[in-house]
C-alpha positions in Angstrom: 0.9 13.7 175.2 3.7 13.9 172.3 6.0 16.7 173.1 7.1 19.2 170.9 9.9 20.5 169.1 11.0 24.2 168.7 12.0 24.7 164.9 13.0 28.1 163.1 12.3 28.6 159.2 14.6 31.1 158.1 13.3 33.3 154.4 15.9 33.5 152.2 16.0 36.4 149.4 16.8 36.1 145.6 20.3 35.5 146.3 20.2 33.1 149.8 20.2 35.8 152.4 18.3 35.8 155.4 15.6 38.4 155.6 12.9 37.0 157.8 12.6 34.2 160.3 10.1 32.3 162.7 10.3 30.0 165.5 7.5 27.4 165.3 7.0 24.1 167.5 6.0 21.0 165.7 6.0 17.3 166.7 9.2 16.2 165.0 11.0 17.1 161.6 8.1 15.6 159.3 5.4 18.0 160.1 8.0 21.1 160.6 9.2 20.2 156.9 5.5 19.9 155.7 5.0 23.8 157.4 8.2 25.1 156.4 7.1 23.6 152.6 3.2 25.0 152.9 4.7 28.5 154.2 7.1 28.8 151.4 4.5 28.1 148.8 2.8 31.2 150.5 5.7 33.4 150.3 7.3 32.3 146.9 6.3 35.6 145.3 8.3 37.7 148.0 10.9 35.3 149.2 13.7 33.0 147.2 13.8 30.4 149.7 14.5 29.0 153.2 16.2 26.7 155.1 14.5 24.9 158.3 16.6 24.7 161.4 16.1 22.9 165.2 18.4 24.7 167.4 22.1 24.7 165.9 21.5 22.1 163.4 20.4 23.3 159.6 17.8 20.6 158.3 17.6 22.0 154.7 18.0 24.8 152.8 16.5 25.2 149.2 16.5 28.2 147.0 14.5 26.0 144.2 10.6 27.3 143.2 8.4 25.4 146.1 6.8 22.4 144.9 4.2 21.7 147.6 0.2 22.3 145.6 -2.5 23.6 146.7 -3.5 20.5 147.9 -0.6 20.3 150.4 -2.4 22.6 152.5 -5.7 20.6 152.4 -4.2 18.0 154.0 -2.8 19.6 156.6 -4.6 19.2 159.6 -6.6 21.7 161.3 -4.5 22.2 164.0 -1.1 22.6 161.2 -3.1 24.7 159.2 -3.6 27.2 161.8 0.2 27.8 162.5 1.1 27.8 158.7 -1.7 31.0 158.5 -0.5 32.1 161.6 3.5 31.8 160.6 2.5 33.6 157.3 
């Protein structure tokens, strides 16, 4: 059994402050990046941006329009896709 990690997307507003954030578990830093990317395609009308943490440690931070498609979330598993609609 792969244990998880515990990861926290923080939603950044027009100008890069915090207004909202989420702790999420994911297997490692790929699949957190693919949710925090999925979940801020979702939010994009309402949000600026976000940055993706695991504990202390900022991942990344981008305040650029998302770039994940539609697709993105097709390929998600079943499993993933249920905490991205469940995060948003």
């Amino acid at each position: 059994m792969r244990a998880f990690q515990h990861f926290s997307i923080v939603l950044l507003d027009n100008v890069g402050r915090a207004c909202a954030d989420e702790v999420f578990a994911a297997p490692g830093y790929v699949q957190a990046a693919d949710t925090a990317a999925v979940l801020y395609e979702a939010c994009s009308d309402v949000i600026g941006g976000y940055e993706l943490w695991c504990g202390r440690e900022r991942l990344l931070r981008t305040m650029l329009p998302p770039v994940a498609t539609g697709d993105e979330f097709q390929r998600l598993t079943e499993e993933h896709q249920e905490q991205v609609v469940a995060l948003e």
